[in-house]
C-alpha positions in Angstrom: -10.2 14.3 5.5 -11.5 15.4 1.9 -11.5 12.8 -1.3 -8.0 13.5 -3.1 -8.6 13.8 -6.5 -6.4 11.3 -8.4 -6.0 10.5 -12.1 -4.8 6.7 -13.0 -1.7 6.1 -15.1 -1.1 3.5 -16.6 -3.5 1.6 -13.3 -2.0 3.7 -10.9 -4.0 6.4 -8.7 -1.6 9.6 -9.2 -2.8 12.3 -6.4 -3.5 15.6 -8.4 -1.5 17.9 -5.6 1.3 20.6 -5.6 3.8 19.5 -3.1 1.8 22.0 -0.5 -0.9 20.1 -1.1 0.5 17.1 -0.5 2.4 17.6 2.7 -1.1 19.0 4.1 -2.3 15.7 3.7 0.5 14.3 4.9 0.2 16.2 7.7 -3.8 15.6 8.0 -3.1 11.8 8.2 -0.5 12.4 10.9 -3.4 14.2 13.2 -6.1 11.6 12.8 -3.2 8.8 13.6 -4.2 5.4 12.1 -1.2 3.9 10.0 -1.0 4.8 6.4 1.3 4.5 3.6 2.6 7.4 1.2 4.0 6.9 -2.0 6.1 8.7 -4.2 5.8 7.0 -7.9 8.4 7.2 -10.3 8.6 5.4 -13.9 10.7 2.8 -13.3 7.9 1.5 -10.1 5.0 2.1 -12.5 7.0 -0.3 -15.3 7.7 -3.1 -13.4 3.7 -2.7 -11.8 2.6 -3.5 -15.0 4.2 -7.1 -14.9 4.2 -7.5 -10.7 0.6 -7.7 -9.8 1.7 -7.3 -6.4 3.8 -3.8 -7.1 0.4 -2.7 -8.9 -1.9 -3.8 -5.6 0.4 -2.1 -2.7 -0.4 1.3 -4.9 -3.8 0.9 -5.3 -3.9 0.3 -1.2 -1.8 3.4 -0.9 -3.2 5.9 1.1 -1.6 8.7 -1.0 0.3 8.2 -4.7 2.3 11.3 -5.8 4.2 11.7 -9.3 8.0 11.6 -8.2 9.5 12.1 -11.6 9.0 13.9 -15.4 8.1 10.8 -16.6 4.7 10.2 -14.3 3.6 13.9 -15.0 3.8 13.3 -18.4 2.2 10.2 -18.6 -0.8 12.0 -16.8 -1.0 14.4 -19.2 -1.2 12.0 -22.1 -4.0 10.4 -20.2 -5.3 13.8 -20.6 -5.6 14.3 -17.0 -2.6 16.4 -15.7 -1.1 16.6 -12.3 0.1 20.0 -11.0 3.9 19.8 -10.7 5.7 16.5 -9.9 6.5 15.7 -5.7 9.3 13.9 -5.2 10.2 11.3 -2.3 13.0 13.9 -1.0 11.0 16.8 -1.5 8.1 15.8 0.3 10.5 14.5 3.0 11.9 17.8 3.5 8.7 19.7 3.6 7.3 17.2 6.2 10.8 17.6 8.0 9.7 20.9 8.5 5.9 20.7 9.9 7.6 18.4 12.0 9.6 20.6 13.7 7.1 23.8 13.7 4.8 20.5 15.5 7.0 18.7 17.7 6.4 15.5 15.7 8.9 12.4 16.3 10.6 11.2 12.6 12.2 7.7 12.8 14.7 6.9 9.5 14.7 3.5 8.2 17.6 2.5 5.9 20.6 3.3 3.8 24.0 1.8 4.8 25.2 1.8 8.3 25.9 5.3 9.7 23.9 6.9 7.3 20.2 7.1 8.8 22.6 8.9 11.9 23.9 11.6 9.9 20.7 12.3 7.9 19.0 12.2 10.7 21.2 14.7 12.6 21.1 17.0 9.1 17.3 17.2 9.5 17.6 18.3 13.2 20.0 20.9 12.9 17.9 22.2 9.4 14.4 22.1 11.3 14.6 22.8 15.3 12.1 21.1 17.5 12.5 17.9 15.3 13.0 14.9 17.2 14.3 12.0 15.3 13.1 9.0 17.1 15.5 6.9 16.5 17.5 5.3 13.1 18.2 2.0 12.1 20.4 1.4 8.6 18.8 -1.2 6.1 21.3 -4.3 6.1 19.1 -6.2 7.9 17.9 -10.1 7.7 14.8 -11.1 7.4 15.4 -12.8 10.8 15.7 -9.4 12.4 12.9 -7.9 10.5 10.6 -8.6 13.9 13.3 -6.8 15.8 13.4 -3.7 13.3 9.9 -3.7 13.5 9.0 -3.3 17.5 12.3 -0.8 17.6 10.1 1.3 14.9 6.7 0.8 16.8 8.5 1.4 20.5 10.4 4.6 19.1 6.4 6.0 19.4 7.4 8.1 15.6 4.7 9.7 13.6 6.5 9.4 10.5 8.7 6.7 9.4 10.7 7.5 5.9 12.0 4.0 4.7 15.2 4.2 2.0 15.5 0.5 0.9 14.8 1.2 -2.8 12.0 0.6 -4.9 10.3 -1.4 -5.1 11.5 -2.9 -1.7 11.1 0.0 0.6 6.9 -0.2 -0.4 6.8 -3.8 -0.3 8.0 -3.7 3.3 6.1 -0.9 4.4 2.7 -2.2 3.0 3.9 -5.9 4.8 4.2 -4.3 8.0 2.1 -1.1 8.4 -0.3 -2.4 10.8 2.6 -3.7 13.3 4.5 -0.6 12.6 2.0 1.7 14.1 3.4 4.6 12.7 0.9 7.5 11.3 2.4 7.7 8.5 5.2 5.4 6.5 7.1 7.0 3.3 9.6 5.3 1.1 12.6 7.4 0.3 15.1 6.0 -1.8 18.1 7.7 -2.0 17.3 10.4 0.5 18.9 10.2 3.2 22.3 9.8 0.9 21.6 13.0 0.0 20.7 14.2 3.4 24.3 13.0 4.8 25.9 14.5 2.3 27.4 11.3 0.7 25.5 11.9 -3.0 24.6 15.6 -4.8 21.7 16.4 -6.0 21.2 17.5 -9.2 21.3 21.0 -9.6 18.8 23.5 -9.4 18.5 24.3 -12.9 18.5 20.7 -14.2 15.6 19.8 -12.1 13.8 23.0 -13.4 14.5 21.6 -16.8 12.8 18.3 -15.4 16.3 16.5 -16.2 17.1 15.6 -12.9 17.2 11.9 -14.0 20.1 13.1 -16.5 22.0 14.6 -13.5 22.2 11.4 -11.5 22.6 9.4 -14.3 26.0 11.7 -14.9 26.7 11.7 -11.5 26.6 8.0 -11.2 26.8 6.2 -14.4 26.1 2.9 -12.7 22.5 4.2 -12.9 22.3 3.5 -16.9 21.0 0.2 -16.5 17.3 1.2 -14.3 17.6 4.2 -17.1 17.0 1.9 -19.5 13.6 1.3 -18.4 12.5 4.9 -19.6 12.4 4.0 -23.5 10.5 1.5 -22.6 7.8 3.2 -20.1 7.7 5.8 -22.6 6.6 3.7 -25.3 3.9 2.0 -23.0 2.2 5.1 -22.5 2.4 6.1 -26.1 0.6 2.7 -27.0 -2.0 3.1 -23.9 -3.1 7.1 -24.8 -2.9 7.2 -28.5 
């Protein structure tokens, strides 16, 4: 496996891929099979890292960081080190949806709200034949059960596991159990597999090509104002940092 070349933001090692790129590592990691953790990194994350030493170290242990959102690509560039193109936590998951079913490769969903992991799961085998979802499991759980979600994940024999708990929970977890999971390769989601089951839109097309996808949401579900609030403030870290 070659070095990926990263740039750090704000602490944080940013991969410097196109999503290609990125899902070929992805997909690289899956081959040579030891567990390891993929994260897509979005402002709000990278905010609270700077005040949660533990957010900051399960990033730095990452095996691979990617810029999910406008924000992260350009806080790279004011770093003066650019990233390629923002890769998203649902664009990556689509793209490795799809190796998975040109390989065979067994996808287990972690999370959401009951009956949702199902029907995303069953939109990404009808989308990407010879996909085999290896099993689903919403993410209501207790921490009592967490042993139980755990050796369901391990026993399902999945070489990728996408987790939609929400950041920051969703890494937390994944880093906490990666060993026990024994999955190739574990990827938080958030929202994802909402979208996947069709119970939340996407922004459309043109938005995100006018790297306002964050405005879409935040129209499509106004609820989202208060986590927007961070962005003023991420902003204005940044500015300070890479004068």
């Amino acid at each position: 496996m070659h070095t990926i070349e990263t740039v750090h933001v704000l602490g944080a090692p940013v991969a410097r891929l196109t999503l290609a790129e990125a899902a070929q590592v992805v997909a690289g990691f899956v081959r040579e099979g030891r567990p390891r953790q993929v994260i897509t990194l979005n402002p709000e994350y990278l905010y609270q890292a700077q005040f949660r030493p533990e957010l900051m170290e399960v990033v730095r242990r990452a095996d691979l960081v990617t810029a999910d959102g406008v924000g992260i690509v350009w806080a790279a560039r004011r770093a003066g080190n650019p990233v390629p193109e923002r890769v998203t936590g649902i664009d990556l998951l689509l793209r490795l949806a799809e190796e998975a079913g040109a390989q065979g490769w067994r996808v287990f969903l972690l999370g959401a709200a009951p009956g949702v992991a199902e029907a995303a799961g069953r939109e990404l085998a009808a989308r990407y034949p010879g996909l085999t979802v290896a099993g689903t499991h919403h993410g209501y759980f207790k921490a009592e059960e967490e042993p139980a979600v755990v050796a369901k994940v391990r026993q399902s024999r999945a070489d990728l596991l996408f987790v939609a708990l929400g950041a920051p929970r969703q890494e937390l977890w994944a880093a906490r159990h990666l060993e026990a999971l024994g999955v190739p390769v574990v990827m938080g989601v958030g929202g994802s597999f909402d979208v996947l089951a069709g119970k939340v839109r996407r922004a459309p097309v043109w938005l995100r090509r006018l790297h306002l996808e964050w405005l879409g949401r935040l129209l499509m579900d106004p609820k989202r104002w208060r986590r927007q609030l961070v962005l003023p403030k991420f902003v204005l870290l940044v500015l300070r940092r890479y004068r």
